[in-house]
MARTOR-224334 format. One record per residue (C-alpha): x, y, z. Coordinates in nm, 2 decimals. Layout:
N
R   east  north     up
R      X      Y      Z
...
END
This chain:
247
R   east  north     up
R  -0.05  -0.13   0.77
R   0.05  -0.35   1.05
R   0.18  -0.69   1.11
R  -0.23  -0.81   1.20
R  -0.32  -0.70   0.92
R  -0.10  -0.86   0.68
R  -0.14  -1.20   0.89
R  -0.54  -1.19   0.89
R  -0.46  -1.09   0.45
R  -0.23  -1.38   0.45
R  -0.50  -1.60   0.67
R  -0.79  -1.51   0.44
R  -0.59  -1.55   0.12
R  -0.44  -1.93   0.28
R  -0.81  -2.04   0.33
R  -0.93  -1.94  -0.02
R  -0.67  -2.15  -0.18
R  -0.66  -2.41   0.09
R  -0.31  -2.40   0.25
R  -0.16  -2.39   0.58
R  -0.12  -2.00   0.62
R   0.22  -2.13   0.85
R   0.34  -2.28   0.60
R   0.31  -2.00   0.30
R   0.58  -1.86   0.16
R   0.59  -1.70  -0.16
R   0.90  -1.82  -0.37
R   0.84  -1.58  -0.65
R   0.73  -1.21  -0.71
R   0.55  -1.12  -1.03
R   0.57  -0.74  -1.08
R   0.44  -0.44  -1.28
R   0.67  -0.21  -1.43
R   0.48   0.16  -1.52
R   0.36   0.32  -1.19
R   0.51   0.05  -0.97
R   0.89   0.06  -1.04
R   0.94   0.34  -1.24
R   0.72   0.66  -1.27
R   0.63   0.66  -1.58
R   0.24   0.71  -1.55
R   0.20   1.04  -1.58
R   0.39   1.04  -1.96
R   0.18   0.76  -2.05
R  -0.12   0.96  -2.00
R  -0.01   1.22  -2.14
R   0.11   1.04  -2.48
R  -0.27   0.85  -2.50
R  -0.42   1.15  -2.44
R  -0.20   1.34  -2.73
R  -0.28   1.08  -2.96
R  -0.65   1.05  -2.90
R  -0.69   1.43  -2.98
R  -0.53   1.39  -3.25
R  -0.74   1.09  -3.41
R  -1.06   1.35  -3.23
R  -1.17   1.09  -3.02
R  -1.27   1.21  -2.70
R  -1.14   1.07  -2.39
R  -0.96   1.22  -2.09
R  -0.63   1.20  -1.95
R  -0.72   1.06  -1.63
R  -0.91   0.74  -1.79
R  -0.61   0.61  -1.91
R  -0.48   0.56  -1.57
R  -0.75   0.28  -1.50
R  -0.67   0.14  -1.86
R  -0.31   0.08  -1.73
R  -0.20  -0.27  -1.78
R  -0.40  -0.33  -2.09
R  -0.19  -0.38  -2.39
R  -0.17  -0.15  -2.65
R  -0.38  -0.29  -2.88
R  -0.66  -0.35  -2.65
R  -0.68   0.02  -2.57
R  -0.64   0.16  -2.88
R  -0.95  -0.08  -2.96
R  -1.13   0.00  -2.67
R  -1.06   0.40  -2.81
R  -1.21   0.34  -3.18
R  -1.48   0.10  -3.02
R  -1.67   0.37  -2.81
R  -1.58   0.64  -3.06
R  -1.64   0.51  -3.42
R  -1.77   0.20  -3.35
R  -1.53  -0.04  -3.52
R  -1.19  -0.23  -3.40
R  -0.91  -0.13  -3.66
R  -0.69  -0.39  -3.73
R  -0.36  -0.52  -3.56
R  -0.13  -0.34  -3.84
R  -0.34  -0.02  -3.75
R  -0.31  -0.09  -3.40
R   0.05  -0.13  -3.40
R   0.08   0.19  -3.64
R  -0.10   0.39  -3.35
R   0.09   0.25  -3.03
R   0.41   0.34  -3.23
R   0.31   0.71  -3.26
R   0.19   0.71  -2.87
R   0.54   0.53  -2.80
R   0.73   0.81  -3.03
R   0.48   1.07  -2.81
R   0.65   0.88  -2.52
R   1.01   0.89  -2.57
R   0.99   1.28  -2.64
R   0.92   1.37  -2.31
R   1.15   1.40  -2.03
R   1.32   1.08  -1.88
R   1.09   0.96  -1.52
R   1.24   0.86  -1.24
R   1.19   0.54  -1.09
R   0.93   0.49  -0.80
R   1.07   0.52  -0.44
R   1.14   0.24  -0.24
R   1.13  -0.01  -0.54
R   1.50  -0.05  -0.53
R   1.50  -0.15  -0.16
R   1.17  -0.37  -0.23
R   1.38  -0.60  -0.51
R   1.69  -0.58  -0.32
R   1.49  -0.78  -0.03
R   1.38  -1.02  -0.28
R   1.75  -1.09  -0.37
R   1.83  -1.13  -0.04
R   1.58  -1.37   0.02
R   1.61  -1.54  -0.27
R   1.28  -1.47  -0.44
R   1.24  -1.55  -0.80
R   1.18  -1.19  -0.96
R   0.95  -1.18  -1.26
R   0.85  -0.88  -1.49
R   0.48  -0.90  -1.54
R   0.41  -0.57  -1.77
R   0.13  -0.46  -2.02
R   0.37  -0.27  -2.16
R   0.60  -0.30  -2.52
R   0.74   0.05  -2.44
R   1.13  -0.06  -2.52
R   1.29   0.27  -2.37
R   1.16   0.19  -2.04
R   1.24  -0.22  -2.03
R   1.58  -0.12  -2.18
R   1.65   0.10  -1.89
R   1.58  -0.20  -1.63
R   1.90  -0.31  -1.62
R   2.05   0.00  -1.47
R   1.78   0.10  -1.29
R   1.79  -0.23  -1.08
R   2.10  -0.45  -1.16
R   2.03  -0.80  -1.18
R   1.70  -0.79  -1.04
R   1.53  -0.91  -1.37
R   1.65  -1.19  -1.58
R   1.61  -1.14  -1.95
R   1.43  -1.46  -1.95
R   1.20  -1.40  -1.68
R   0.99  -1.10  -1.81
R   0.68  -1.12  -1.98
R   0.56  -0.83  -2.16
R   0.23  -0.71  -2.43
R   0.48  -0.88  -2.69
R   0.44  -1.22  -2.50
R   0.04  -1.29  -2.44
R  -0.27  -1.27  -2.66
R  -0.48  -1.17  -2.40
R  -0.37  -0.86  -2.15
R  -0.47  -0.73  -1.81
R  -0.74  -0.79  -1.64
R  -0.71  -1.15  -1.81
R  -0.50  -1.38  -1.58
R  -0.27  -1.50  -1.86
R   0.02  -1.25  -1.82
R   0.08  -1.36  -1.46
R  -0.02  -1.72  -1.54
R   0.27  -1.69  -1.81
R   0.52  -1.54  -1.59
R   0.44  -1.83  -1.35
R   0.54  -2.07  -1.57
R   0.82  -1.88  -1.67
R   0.95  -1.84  -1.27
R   0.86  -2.22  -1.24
R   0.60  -2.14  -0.94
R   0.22  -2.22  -0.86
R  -0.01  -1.98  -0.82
R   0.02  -2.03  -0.43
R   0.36  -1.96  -0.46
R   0.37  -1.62  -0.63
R   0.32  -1.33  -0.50
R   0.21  -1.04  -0.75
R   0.28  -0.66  -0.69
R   0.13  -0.38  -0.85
R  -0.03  -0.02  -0.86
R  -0.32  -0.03  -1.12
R  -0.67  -0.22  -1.12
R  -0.64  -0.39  -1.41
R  -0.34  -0.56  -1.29
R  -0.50  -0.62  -0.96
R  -0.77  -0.81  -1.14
R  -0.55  -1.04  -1.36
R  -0.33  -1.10  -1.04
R  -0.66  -1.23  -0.84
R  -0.76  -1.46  -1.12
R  -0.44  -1.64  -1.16
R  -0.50  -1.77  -0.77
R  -0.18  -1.53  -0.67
R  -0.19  -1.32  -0.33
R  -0.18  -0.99  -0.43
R  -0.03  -0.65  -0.31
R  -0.17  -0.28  -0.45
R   0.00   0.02  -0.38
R  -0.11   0.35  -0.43
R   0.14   0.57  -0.64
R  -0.03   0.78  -0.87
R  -0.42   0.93  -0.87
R  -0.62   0.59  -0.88
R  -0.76   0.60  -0.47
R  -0.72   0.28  -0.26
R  -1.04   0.20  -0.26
R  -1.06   0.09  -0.62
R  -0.74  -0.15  -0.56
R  -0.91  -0.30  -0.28
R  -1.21  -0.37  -0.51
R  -1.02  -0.49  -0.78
R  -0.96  -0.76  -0.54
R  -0.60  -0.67  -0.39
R  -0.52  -0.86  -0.10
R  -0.30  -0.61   0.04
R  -0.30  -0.20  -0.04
R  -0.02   0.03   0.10
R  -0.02   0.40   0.10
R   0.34   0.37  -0.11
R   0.60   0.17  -0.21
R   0.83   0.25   0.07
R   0.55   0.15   0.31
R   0.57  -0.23   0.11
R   0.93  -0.23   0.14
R   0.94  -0.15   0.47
R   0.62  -0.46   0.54
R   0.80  -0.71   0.30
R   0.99  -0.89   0.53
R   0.66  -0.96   0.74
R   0.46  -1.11   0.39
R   0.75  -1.30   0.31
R   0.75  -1.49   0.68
R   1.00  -1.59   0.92
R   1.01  -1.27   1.10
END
């Protein structure tokens, strides 16, 4: 990724929403938690995939990589949907995602993506609004926020499954965090690393950034509609400067 390229993204993206692309600056940064600041993909996977088996629906492991950012709920519905025809009800639902979380929190603790740290810190220092933007109800992971990047997300600025009716690819979790950051759609920024959260980002009108960090290629980021995909998050960090303007 080069400089160019992020000005002819930023160019492209200023026309669509008609804006002076010299004038754009993002003032606040709606992000994804599983697979873009911590590593926790692979355990999700692997706790879906456990709990499918065991209600003998088929499915594989690697599918519920590209259902990442759907809420619980949605997926487990999208699960008894295909297999038994039928949506079991939100108590049910809720029954489930506990078991998958219980699956979850007996597997070895993930680390946390490399380069996020240095990513948020550069929104600090610039003073961009930080927002959490996550499918996700999975306490042991937003509990462990706080330590894993101090101060980088307010209590009151994260929005999670718990908070919106309607989950990625729909735009309202990023719409909601906009309103909670105070900011326009012109004015946010959204990062993430799946394409269902690509998708919700591009219908809420933000400019989006992908990055790859687990098996889902490029290429389907890019069609989800991501205005910007890096290789990793370390390649962002290093970028961020250049999509935030002035340097």
């Amino acid at each position: 990724m080069t400089r160019d390229d992020i000005e002819i993204a930023v160019g492209e993206y200023c026309r669509r929403m008609g804006t002076d692309p010299r004038e754009w600056r993002p003032k606040a940064a709606l992000i994804d938690m599983d697979g873009t600041l911590i590593d926790s993909m692979r355990n999700h996977t692997a706790a879906w995939k456990r709990l499918s088996d065991e209600l003998g629906m088929e499915a594989s492991r690697e599918e519920f990589y590209l259902y990442e950012g759907m809420t619980g709920r949605a997926t487990i519905r999208l699960l008894y949907r295909r297999a038994r025809g039928y949506e079991p009800s939100d108590a049910e639902c809720d029954e489930l995602y506990a078991r998958k979380a219980s699956y979850f929190n007996e597997m070895p603790r993930v680390g946390v993506i490399p380069g996020a740290a240095r990513m948020l810190r550069l929104l600090i220092g610039r003073g961009v609004t930080r927002v959490l933007v996550t499918g996700s109800r999975q306490l042991s992971n937003l509990d462990r926020l706080d330590d894993d990047f101090p101060g980088a997300f307010p209590h009151d600025l994260r929005i999670t499954a718990a908070d919106v009716s309607q989950g990625k690819p729909h735009p309202e979790p990023y719409l909601k965090g906009m309103a909670l950051g105070g900011v326009s759609p012109v004015e946010s920024l959204v990062i993430e690393n799946a394409p269902l959260g690509v998708e919700s980002g591009k219908a809420s009108g933000a400019f989006v950034t992908a990055v790859t960090t687990g098996p889902v290629p490029p290429e389907a980021l890019s069609e989800a509609g991501a205005d910007l995909v890096f290789g990793s998050m370390e390649e962002l960090a290093d970028m961020l400067p250049v999509i935030l303007g002035g340097e």
